[in-house]
Backbone as ProteinMPNN parsed JSONL, in Angstrom:
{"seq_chain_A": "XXXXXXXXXXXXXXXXXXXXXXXXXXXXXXXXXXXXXXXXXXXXXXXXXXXXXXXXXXXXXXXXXXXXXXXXXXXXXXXXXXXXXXXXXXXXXXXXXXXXXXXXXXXXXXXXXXXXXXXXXXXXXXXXXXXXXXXXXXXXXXXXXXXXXXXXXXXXXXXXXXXXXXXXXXXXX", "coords_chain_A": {"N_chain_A": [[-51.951, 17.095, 15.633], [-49.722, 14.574, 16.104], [-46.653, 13.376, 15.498], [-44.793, 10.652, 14.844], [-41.646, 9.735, 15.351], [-38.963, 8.503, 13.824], [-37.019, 6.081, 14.858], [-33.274, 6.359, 16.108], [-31.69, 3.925, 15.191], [-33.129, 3.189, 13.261], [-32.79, 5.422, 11.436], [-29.94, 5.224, 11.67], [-29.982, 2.518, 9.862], [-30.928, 3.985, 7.57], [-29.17, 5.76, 7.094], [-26.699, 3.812, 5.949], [-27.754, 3.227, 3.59], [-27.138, 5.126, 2.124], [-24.268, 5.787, -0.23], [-21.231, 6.146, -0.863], [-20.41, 9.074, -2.769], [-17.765, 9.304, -4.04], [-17.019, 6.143, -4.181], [-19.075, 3.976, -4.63], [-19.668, 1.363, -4.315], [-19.097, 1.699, -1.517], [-20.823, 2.514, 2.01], [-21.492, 5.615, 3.822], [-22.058, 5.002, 6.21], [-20.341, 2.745, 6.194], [-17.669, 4.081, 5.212], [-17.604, 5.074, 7.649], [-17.615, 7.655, 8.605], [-19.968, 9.357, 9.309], [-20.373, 9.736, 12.639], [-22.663, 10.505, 14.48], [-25.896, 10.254, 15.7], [-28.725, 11.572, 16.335], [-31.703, 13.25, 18.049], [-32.828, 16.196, 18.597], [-35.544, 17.898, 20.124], [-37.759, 17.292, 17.267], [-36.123, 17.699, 15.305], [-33.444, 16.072, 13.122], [-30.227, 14.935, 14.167], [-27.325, 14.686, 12.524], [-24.266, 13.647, 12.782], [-20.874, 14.411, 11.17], [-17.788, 13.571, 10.085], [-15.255, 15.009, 8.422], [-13.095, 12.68, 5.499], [-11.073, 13.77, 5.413], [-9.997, 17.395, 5.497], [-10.936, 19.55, 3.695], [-11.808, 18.167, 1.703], [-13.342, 17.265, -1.24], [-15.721, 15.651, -1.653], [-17.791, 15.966, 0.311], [-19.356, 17.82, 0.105], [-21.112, 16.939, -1.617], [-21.879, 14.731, -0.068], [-23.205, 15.369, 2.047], [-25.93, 16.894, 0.9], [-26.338, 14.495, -0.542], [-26.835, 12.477, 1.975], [-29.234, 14.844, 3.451], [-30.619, 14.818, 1.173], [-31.645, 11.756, 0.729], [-32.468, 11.13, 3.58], [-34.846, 12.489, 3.758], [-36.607, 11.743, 1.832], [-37.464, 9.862, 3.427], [-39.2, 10.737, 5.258], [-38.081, 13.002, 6.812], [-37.58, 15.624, 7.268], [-36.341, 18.288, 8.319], [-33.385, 17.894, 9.041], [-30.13, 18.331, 10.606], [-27.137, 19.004, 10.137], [-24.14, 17.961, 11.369], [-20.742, 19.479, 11.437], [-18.286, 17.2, 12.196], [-14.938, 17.603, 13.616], [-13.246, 16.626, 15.705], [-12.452, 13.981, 17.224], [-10.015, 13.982, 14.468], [-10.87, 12.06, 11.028], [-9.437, 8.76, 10.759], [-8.888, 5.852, 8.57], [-8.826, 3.749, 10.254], [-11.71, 3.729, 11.111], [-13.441, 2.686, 8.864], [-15.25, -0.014, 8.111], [-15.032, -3.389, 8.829], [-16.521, -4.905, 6.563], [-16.945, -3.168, 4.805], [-14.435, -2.939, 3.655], [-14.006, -5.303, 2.996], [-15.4, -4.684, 0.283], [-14.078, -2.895, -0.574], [-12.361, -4.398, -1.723], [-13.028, -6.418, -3.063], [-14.199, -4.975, -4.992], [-12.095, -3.976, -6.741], [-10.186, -2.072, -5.025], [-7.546, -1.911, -3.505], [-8.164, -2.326, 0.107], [-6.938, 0.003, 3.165], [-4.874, -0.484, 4.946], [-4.193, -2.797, 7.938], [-3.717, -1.011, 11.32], [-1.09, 0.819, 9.529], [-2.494, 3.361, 9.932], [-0.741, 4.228, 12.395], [-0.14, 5.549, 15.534], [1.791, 7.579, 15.344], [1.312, 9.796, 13.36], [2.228, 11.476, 11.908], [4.954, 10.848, 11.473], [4.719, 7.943, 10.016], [3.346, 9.206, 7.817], [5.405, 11.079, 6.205], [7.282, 8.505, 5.938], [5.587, 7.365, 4.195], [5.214, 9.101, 1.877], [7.946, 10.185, 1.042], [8.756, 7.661, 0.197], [9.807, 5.794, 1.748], [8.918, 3.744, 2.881], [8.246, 0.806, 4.269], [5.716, -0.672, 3.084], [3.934, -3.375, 1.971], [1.21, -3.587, -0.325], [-1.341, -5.305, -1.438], [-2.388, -7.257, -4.015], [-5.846, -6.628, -5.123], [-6.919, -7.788, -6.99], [-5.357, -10.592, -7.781], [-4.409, -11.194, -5.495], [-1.808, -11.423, -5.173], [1.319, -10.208, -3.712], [3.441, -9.217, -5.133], [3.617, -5.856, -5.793], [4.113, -2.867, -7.151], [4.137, 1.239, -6.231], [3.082, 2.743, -8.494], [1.951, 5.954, -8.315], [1.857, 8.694, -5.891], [-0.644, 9.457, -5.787], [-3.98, 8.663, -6.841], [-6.918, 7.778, -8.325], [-8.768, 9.681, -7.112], [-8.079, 12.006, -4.171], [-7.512, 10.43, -2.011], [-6.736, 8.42, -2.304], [-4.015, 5.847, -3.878], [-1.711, 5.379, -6.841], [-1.641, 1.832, -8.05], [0.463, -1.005, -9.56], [0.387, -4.639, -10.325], [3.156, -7.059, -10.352], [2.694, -9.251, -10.916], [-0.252, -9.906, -11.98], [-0.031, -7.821, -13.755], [-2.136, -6.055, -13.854], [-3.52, -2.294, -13.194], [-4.193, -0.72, -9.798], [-6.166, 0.877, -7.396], [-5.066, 2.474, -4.244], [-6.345, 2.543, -1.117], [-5.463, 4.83, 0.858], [-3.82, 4.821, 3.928], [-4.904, 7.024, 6.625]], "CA_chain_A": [[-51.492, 15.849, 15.058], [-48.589, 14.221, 16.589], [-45.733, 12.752, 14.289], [-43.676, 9.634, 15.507], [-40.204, 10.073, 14.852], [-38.263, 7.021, 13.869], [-35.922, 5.698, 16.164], [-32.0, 6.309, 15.884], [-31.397, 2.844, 15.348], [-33.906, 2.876, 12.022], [-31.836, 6.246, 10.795], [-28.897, 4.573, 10.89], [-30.266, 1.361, 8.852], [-31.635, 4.583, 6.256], [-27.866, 6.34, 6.523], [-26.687, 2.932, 5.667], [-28.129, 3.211, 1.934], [-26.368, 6.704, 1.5], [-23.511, 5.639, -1.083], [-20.251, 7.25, -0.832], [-19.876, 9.649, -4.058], [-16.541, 8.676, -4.628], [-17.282, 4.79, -4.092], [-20.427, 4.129, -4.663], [-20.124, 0.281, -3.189], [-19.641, 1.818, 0.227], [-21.666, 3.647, 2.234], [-21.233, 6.592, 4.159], [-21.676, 4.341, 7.614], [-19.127, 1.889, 6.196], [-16.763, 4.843, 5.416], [-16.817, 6.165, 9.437], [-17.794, 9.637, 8.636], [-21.009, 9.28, 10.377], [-20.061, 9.864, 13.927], [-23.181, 10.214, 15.567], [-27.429, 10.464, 15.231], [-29.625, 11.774, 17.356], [-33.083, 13.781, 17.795], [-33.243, 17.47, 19.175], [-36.725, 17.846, 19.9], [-37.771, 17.348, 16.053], [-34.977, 18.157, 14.32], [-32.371, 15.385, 13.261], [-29.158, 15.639, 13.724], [-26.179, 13.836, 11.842], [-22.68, 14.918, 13.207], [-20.288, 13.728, 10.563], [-16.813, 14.049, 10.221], [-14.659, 14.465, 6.746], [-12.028, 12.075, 5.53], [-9.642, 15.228, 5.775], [-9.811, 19.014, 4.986], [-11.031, 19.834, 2.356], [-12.22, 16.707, 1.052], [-14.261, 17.321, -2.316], [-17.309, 14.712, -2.008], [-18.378, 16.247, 1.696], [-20.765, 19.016, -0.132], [-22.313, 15.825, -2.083], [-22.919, 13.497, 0.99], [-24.465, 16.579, 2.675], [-26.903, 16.785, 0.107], [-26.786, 12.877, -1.004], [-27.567, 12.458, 3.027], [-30.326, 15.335, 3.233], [-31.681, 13.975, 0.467], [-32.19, 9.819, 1.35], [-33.322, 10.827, 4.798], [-35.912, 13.549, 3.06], [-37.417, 10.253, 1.311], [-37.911, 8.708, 4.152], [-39.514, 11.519, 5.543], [-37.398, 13.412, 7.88], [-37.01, 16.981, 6.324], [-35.922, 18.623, 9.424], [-32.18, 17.59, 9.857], [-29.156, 19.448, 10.659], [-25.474, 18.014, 9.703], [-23.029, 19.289, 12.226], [-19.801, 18.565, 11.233], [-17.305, 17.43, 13.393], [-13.533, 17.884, 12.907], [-12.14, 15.723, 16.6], [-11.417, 13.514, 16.885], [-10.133, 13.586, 13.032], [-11.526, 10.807, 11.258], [-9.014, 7.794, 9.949], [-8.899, 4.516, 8.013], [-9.133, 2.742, 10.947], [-12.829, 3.899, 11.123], [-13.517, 1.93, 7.894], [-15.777, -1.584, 9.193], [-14.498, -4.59, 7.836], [-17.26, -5.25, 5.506], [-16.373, -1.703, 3.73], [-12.474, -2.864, 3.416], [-14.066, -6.421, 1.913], [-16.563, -4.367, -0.283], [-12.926, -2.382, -1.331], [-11.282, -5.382, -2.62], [-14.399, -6.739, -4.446], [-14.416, -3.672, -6.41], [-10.421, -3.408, -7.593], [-9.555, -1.029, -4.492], [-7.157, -2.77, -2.065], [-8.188, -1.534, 1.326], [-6.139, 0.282, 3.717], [-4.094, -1.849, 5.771], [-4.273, -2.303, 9.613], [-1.971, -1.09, 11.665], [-0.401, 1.427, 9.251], [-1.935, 4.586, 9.874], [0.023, 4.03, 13.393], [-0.106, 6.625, 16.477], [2.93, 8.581, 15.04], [0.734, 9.648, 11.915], [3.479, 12.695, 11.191], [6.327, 9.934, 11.033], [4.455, 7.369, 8.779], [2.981, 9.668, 6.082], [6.767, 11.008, 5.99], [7.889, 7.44, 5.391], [4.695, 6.746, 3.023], [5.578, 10.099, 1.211], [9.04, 9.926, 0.645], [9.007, 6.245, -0.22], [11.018, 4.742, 2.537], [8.013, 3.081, 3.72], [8.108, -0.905, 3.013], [4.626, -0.738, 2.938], [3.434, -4.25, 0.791], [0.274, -3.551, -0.764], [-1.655, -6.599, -1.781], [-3.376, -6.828, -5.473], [-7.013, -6.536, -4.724], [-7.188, -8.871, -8.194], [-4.916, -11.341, -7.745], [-3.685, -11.288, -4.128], [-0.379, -11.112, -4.78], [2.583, -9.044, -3.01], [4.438, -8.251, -5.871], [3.193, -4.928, -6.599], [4.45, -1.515, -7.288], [3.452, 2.162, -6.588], [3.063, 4.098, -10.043], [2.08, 7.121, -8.295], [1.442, 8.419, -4.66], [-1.671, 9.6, -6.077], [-4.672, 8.426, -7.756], [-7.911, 8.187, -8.933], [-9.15, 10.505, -6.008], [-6.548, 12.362, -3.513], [-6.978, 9.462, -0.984], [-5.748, 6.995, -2.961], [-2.569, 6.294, -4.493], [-2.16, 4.523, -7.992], [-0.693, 0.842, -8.05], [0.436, -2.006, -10.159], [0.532, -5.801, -9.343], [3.4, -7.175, -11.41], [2.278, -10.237, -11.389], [-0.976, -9.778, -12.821], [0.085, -6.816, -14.649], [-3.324, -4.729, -13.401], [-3.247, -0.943, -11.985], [-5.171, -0.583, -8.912], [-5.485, 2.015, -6.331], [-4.927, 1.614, -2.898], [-7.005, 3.533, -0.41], [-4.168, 5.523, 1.742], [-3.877, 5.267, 5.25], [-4.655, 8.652, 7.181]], "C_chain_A": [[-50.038, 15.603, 15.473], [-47.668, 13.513, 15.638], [-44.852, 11.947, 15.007], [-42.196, 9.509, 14.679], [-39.784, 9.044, 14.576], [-37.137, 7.094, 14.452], [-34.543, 5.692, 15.517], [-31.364, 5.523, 15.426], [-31.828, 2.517, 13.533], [-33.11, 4.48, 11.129], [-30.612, 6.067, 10.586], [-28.558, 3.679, 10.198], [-30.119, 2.61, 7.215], [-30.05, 5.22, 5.774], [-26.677, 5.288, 5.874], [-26.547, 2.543, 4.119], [-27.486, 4.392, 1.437], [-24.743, 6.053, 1.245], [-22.098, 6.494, -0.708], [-20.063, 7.853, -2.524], [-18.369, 9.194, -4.709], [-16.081, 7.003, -4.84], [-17.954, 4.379, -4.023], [-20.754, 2.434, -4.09], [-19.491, 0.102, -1.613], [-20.414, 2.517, 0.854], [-20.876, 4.711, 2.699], [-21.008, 6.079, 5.979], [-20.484, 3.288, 7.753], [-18.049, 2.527, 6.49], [-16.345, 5.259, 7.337], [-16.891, 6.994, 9.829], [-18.926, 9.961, 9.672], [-20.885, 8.697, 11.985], [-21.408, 9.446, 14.792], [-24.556, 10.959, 14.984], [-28.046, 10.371, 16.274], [-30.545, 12.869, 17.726], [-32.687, 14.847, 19.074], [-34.276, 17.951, 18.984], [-37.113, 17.115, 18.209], [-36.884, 17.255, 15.19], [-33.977, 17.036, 14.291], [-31.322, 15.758, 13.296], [-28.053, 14.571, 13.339], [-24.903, 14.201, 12.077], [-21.85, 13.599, 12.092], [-18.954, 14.527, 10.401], [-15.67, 13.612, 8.789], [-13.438, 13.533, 6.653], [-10.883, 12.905, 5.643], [-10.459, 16.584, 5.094], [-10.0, 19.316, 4.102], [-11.466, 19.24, 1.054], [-13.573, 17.565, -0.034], [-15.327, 16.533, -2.192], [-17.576, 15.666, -0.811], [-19.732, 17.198, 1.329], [-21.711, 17.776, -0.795], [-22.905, 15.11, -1.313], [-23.149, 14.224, 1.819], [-25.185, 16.148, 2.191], [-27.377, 15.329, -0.418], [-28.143, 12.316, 1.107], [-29.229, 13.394, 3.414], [-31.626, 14.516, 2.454], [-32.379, 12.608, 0.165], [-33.147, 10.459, 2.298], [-34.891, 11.756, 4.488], [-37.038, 12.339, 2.418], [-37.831, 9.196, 2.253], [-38.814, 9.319, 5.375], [-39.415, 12.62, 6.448], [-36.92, 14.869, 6.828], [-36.494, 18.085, 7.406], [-34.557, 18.034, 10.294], [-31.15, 18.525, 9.461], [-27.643, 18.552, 10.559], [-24.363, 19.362, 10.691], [-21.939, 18.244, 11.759], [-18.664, 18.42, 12.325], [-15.898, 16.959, 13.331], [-12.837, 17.137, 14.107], [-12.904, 14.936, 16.985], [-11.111, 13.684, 15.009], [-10.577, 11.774, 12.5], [-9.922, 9.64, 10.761], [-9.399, 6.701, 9.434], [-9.075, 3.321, 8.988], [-10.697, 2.5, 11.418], [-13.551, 3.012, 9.977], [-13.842, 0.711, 8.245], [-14.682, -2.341, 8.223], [-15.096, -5.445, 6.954], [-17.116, -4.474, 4.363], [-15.15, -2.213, 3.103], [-13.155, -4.201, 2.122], [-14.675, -5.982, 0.321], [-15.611, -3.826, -1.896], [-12.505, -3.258, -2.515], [-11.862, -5.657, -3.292], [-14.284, -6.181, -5.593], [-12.891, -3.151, -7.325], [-9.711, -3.124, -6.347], [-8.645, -1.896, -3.11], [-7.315, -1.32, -0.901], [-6.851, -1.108, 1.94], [-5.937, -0.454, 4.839], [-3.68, -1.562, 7.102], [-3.015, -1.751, 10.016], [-1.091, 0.509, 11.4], [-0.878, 2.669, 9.366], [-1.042, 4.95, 11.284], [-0.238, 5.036, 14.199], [1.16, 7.606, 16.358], [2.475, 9.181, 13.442], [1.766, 10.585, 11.355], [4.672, 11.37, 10.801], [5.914, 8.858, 9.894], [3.446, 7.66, 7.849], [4.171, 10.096, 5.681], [7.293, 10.261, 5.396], [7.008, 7.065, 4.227], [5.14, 7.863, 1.77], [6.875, 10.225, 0.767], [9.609, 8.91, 0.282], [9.842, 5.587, 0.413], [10.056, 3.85, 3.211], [8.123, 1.345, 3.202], [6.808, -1.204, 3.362], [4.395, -1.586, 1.639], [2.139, -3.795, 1.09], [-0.36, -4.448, -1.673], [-2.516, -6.09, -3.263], [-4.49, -7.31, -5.024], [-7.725, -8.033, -5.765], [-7.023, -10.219, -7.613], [-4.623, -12.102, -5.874], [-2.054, -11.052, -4.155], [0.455, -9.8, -4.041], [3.108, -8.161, -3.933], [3.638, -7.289, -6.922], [3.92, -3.79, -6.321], [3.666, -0.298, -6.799], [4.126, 3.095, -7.75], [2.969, 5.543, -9.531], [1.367, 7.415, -6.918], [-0.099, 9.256, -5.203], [-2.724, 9.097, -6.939], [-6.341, 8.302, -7.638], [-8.63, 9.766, -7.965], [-7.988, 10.751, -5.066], [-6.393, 11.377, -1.968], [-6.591, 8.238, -1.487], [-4.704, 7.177, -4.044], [-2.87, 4.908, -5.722], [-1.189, 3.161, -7.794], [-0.41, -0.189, -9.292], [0.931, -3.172, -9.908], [1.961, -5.855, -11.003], [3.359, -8.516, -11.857], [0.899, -11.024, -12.588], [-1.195, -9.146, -13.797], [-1.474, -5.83, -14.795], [-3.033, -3.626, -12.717], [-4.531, -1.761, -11.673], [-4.829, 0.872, -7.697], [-5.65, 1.477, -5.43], [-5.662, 2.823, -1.669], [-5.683, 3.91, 0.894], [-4.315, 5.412, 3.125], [-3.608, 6.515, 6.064], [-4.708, 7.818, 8.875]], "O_chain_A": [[-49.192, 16.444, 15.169], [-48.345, 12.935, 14.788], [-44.111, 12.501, 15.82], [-41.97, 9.2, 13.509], [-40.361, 8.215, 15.28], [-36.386, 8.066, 14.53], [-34.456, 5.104, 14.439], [-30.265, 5.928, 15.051], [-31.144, 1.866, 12.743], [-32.976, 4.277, 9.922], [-30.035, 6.532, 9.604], [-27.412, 3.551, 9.767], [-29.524, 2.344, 6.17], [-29.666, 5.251, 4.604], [-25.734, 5.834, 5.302], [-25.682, 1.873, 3.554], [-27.35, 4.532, 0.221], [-24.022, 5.822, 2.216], [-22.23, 7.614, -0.213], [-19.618, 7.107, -3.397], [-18.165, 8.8, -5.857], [-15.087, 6.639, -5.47], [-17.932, 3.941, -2.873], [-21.825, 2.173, -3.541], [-19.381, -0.862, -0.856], [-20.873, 3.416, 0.149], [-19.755, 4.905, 2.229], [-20.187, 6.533, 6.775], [-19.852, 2.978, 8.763], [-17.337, 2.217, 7.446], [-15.32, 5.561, 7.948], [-16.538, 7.415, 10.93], [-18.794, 10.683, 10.661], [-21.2, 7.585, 12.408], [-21.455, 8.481, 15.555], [-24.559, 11.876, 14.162], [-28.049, 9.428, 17.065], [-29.814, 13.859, 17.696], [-32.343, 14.495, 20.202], [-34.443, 18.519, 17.905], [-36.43, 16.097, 18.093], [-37.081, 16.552, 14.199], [-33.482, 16.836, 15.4], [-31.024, 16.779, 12.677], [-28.028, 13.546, 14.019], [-24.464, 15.18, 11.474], [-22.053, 12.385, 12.113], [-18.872, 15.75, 10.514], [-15.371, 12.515, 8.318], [-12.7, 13.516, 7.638], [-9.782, 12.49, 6.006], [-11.395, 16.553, 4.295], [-9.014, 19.434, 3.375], [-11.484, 19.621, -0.117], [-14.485, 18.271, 0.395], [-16.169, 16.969, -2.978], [-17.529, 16.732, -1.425], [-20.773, 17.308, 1.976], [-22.904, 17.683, -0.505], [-24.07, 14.738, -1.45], [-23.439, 13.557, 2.812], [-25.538, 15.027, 2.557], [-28.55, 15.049, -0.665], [-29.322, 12.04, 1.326], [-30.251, 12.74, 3.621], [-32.709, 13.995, 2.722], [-33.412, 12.43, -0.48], [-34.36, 10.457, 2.087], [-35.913, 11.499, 5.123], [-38.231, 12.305, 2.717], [-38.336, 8.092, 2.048], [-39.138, 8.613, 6.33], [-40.421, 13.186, 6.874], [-36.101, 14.94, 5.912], [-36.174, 19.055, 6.719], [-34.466, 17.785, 11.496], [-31.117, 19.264, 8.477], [-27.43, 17.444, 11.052], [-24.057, 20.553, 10.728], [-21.949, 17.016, 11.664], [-18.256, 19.285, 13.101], [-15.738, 15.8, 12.949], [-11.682, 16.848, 13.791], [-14.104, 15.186, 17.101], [-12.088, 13.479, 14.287], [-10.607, 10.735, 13.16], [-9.207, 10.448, 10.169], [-10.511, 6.385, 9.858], [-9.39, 2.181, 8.646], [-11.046, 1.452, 11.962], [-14.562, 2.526, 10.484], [-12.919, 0.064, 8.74], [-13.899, -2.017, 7.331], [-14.576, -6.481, 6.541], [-17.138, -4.884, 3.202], [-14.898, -1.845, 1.956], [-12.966, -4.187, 0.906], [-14.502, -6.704, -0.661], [-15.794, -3.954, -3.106], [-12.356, -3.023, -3.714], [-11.574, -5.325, -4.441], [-14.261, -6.593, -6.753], [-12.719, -2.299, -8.197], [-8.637, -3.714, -6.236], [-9.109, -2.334, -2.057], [-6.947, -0.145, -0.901], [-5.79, -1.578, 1.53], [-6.8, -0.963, 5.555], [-3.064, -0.569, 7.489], [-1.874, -1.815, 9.56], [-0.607, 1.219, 12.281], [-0.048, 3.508, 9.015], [-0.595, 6.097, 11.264], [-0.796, 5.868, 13.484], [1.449, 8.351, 17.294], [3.219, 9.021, 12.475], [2.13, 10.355, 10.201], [5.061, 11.219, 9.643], [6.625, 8.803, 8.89], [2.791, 6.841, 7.204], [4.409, 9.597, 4.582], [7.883, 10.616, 4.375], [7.537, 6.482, 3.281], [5.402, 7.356, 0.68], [6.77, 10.49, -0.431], [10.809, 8.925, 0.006], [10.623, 4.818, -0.146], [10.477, 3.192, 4.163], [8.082, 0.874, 2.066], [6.741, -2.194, 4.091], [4.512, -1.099, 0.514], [1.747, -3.58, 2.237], [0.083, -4.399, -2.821], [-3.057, -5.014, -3.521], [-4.419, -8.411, -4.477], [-8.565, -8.886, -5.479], [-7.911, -10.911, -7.116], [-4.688, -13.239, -5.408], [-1.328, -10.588, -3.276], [0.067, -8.636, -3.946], [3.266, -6.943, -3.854], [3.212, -7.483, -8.061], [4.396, -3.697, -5.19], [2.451, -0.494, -6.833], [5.134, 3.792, -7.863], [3.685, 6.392, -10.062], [0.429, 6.686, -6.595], [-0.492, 9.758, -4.149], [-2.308, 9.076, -8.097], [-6.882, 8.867, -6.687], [-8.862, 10.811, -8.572], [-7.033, 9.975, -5.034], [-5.528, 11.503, -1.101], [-6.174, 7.228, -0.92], [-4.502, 8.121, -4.808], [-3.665, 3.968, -5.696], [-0.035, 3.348, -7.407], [-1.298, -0.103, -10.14], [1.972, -3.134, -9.253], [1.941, -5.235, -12.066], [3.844, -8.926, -12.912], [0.895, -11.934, -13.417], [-2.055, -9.381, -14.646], [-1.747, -5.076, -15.729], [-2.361, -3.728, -11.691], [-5.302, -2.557, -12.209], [-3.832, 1.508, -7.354], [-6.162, 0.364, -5.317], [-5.22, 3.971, -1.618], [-5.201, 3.073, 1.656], [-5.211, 6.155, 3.526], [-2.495, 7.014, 6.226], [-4.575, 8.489, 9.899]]}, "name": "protein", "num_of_chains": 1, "seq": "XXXXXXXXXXXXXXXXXXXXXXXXXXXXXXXXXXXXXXXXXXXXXXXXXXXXXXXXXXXXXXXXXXXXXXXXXXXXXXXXXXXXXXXXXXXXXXXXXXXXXXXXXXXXXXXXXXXXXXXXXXXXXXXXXXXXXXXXXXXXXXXXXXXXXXXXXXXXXXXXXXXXXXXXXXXXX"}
């Protein structure tokens, strides 16, 4: 009995529906992580690559991933992960970034994680950065950062002070 595999094209519609644990209105193809899909004899394979080192969700969207494509009947895949290029924010579509703002989270903003990434996390980290960060709410400029961290360790906590809402801001890596 022969088994027809579904096409690369229809696994990345199914990786598509795989949620990000930490943001649950993006996916996992919006995020960027999902590098690359493609069939060794039988066996799928998913090469994905973490938002950084150490990143806490990565053991869940293993298993969140396993387990979609398992439902769709593919129980025979292998997750290689892959660490280069590293991944950044610029990987992030531009339906994900809109999906951000929808939901509270102002996206991360073009541009800034820049090709000198040692010099502007420096400037983002030590606060010399004039990095405006837009209110996801309101739109406005005039907002603050409360704290270079928040809800999760890629985002930092904000407040508009116009609308007087926190929000976080997804960090540029």
């Amino acid at each position: 009995m022969t088994t027809t595999l579904p096409s690369v094209d229809q696994v990345w519609g199914w990786l598509a529906e795989v949620p990000d644990p930490e943001i649950p209105v993006i996916s996992v193809t919006d995020l960027g992580i999902v590098r690359e899909v493609f069939f060794e004899g039988d066996t799928l394979v998913v090469a994905v690559t973490p938002t950084y080192s150490g990143c806490p969700a990565m053991a869940v969207i293993d298993i969140d991933i396993q387990s979609h494509l398992a439902t769709k009947g593919l129980h025979s895949v292998r997750l290689d992960r892959r660490l280069s290029p590293p991944w950044t924010t610029d990987w992030i579509t531009e339906e994900a970034r809109e999906k951000l703002r929808d939901y509270g989270i102002a996206p991360p903003i073009d541009g800034t994680a820049g090709t000198d990434v040692m010099a502007a996390r420096a400037a983002r980290m030590s606060g010399t950065s004039n990095l405006v960060v837009s209110c996801p709410r309101c739109g406005s400029a005039a907002t603050e950062k409360v704290s270079q961290f928040g809800s999760t360790p890629c985002k930092a906590a904000y407040r508009c002070t116009d609308c007087l809402e926190p929000f976080d801001y997804f960090k540029c890596i």
